[in-house]
C-alpha positions in Angstrom: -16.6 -61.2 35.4 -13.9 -62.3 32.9 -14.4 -63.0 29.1 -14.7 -66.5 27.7 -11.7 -67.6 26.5 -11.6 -70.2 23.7 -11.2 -72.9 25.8 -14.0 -72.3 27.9 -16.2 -72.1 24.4 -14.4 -75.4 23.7 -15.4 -76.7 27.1 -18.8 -75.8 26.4 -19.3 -77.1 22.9 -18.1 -80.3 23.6 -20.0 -80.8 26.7 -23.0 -80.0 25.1 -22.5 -82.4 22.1 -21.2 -85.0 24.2 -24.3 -84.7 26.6 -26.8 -84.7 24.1 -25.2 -87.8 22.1 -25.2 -89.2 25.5 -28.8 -88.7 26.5 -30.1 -89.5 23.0 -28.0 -92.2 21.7 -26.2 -93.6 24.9 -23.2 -93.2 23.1 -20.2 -90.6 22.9 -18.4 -90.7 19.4 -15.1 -91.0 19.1 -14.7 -88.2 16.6 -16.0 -85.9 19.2 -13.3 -86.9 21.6 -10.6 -87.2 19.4 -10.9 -83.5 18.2 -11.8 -82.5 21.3 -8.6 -83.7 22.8 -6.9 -82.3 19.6 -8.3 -78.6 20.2 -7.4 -78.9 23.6 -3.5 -79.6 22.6 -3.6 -76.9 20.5 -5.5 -74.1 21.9 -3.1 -74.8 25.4 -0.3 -75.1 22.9 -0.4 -71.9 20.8 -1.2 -70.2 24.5 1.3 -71.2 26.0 3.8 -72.9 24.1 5.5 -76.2 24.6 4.9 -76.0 28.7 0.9 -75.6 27.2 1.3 -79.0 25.4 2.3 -80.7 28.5 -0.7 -79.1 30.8 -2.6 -80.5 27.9 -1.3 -84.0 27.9 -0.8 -84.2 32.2 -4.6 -83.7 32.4 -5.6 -85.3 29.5 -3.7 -88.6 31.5 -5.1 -87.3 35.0 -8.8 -87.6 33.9 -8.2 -90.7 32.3 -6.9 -92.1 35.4 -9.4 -91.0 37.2 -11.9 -93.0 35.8 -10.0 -95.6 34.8 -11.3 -98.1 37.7 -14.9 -97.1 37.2 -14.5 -98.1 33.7 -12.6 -101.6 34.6 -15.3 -102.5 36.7 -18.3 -101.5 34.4 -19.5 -98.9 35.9 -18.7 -96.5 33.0 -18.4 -96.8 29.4 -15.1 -96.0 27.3 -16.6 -92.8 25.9 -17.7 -92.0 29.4 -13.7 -92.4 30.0 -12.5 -90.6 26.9 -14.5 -87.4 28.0 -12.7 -87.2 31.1 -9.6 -86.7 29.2 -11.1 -84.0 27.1 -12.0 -82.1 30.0 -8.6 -82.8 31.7 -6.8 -81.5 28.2 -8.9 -78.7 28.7 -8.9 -78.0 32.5 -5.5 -79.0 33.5 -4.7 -81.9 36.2 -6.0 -79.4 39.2 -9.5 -78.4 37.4 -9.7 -82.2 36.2 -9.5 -83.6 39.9 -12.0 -80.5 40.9 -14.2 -81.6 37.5 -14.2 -85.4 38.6 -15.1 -84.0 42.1 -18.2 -82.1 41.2 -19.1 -84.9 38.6 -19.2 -87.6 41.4 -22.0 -85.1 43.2 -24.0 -85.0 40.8 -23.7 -88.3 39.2 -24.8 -89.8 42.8 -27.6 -87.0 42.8 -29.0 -88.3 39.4 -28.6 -91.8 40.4 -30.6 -91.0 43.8 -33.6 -89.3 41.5 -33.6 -91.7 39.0 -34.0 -94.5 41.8 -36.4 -92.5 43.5 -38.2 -92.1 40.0 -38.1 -95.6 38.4 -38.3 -97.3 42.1 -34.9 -100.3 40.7 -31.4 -99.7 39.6 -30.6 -99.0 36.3 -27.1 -98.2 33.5 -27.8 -94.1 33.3 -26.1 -91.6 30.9 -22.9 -90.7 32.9 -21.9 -88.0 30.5 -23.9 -85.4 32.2 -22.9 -85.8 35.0 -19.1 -85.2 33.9 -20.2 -82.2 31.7 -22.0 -80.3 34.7 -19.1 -81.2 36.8 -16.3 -79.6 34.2 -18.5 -76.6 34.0 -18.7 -76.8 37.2 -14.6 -76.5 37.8 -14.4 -74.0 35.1 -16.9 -71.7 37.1 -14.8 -72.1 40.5 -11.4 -71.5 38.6 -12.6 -68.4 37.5 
């Protein structure tokens, strides 16, 4: 099996953050996103160079978009939103569609056993479900 690399430490830093902040507080903070999106750009950058810097910024705007209509219907919150372009900064606009992929599983999955559990519909933390579904992606791309 390969070493980590730094941006798969990243990847799991911020996912774990994020998810916790998530579960605990139903909230993602915006400092956590901002410098996530910032390490991505440079970790990719100092990689790779300027071609780096725009696999960065193309999956950055990839998982944006991804979400994007979830959010503008409500389904999602922003933060929910502004993880998915951390994890496409980090993964790149082919992990980030494989990421969104994986997330959609096992967001349905969780909404399935929490409707099984509380017997109703209810708002549930979504960043988990994008965390375990970057990880996810990560795992497959290596």
């Amino acid at each position: 099996m390969k070493p980590m690399r730094p941006i798969d430490w990243m990847a799991l830093a911020v996912g774990a953050a994020a998810a916790g902040c998530d579960l605990t507080r139903r909230k993602i903070p915006n400092p956590l996103t901002v410098c996530g999106l910032a390490g991505a750009l440079a970790l990719h950058t100092l990689d790779r160079g300027w071609r780096g810097s725009l696999f960065a910024i193309a999956g950055a705007l990839a998982g944006f978009a991804m979400f994007l209509v979830f959010y503008l219907a409500r389904g999602m919150g922003a933060g929910d939103l502004k993880l998915m372009a951390v994890f496409g900064a980090l993964l790149g606009p082919g992990g980030i569609a494989v990421a969104a992929l994986f997330a959609a599983i096992v967001g349905g999955l969780m909404v399935l056993a929490w409707m099984l559990a509380c017997r109703r519909a209810r708002a549930i933390p979504y960043a988990p479900a994008i965390v375990l579904g970057a990880w996810l992606a990560l795992l497959a791309g290596r």
